[in-house]
PAPA-267054 format. One line per field, with one value per residue (C-alpha): x, y, z; residue number from 1. Coordinates in Angstrom, 2 decimals. Example, Ala and Ser with C-alpha at 12.3 -4.5 7.8 and 13.67 -1.06 7.14 Angstrom:
% residues 2
u (12.30 13.67) $
v (-4.50 -1.06) $
w (7.80 7.14) $
seq (1 2) $
This chain:
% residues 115
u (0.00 1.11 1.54 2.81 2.97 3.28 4.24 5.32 2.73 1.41 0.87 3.73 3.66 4.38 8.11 8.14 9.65 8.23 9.58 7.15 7.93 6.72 7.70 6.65 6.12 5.10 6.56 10.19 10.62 13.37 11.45 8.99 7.97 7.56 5.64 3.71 0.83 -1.75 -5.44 -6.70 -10.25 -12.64 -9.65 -8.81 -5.81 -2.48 0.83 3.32 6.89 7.73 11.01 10.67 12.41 14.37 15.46 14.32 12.87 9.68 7.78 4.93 5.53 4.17 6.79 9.71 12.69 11.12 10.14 12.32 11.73 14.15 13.93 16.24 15.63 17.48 14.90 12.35 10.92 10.91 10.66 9.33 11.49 9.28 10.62 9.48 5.45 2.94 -0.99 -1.66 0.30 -2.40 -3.63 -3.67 -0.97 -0.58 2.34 2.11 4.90 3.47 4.31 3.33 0.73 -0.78 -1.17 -0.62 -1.48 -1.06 -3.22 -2.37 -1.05 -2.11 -0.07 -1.57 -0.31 -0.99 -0.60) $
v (0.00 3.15 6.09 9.87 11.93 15.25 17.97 21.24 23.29 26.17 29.62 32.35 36.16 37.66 37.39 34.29 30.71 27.00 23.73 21.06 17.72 14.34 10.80 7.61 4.52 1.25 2.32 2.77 5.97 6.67 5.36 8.27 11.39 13.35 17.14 18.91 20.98 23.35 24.04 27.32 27.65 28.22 26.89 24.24 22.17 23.19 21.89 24.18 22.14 18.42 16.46 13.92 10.47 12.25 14.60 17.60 20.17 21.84 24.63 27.00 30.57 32.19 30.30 30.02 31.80 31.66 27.30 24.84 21.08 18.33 14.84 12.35 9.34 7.56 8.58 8.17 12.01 15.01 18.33 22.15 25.13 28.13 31.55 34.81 33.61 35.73 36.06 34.24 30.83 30.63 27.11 23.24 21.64 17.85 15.87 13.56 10.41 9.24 5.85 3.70 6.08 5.85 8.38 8.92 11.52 13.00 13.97 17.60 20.07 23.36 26.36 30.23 33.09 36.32 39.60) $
w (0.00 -1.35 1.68 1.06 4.92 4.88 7.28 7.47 6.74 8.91 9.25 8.41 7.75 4.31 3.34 5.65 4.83 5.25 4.14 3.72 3.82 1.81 2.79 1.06 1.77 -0.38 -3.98 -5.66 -4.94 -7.05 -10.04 -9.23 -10.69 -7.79 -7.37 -4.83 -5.76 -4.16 -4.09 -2.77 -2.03 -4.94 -7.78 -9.28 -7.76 -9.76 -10.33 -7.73 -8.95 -10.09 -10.42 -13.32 -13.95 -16.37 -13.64 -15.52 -12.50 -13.34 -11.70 -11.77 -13.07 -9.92 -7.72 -9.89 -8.11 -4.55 -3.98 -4.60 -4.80 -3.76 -3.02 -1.04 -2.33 0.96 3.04 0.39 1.05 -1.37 -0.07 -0.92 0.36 0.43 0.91 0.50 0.84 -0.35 0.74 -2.65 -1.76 0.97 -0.04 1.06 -0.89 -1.73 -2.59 -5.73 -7.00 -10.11 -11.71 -14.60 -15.51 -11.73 -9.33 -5.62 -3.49 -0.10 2.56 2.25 4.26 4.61 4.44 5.36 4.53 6.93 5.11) $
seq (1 2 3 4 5 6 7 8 9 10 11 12 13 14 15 16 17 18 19 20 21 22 23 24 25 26 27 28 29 30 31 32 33 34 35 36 37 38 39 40 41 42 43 44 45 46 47 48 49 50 51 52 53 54 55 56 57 58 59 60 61 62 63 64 65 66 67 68 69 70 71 72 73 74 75 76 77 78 79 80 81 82 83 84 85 86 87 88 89 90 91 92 93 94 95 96 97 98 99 100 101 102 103 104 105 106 107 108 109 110 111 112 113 114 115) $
């Protein structure tokens, strides 16, 4: 059975930092794609930034610069440095590994952002 636990989330002033943490369980996670994405209230969920087999990092226009996505596949987790937060990363956000076409998600974690 295939488990992603997150943590990290919480709430931080404007200009503030988080790191949010995913750790899986039941899968090869280094045959993974792995991403974290968000869902704010009233939106659709959307991709915030993914690391592919092929290693090619990928991230949202309205984060690039400011998150960062990592993984270490030793302790099968992948993480999401946030810094410099604004009011409109407010949102729950989910952690994702895809394989063979199937997908896996997180419980979510959410993250609030105080202007």
């Amino acid at each position: 059975q295939v488990q992603l636990v997150e943590s990290g989330g919480g709430l931080v002033q404007a200009g503030g930092s988080l790191r949010l943490s995913c750790t899986v369980s039941g899968i090869i996670f280094s045959l993974t794609t792995k991403g974290w994405y968000r869902q704010a209230p009233g939106k659709q969920r959307e991709l915030v930034a993914r690391i592919g087999r092929d290693n090619i990092f990928t991230y949202a226009d309205s984060v690039k610069g400011r998150f960062t996505i990592s993984r270490d596949n030793a302790k099968n987790t992948v993480y999401l440095q946030m810094n410099s937060l604004e009011p409109e990363d407010t949102a729950v956000y989910y952690c994702n590994v895809l394989l063979n076409s199937r997908d896996f998600w997180g419980q979510g974690t959410q993250v609030t952002v105080s202007s």
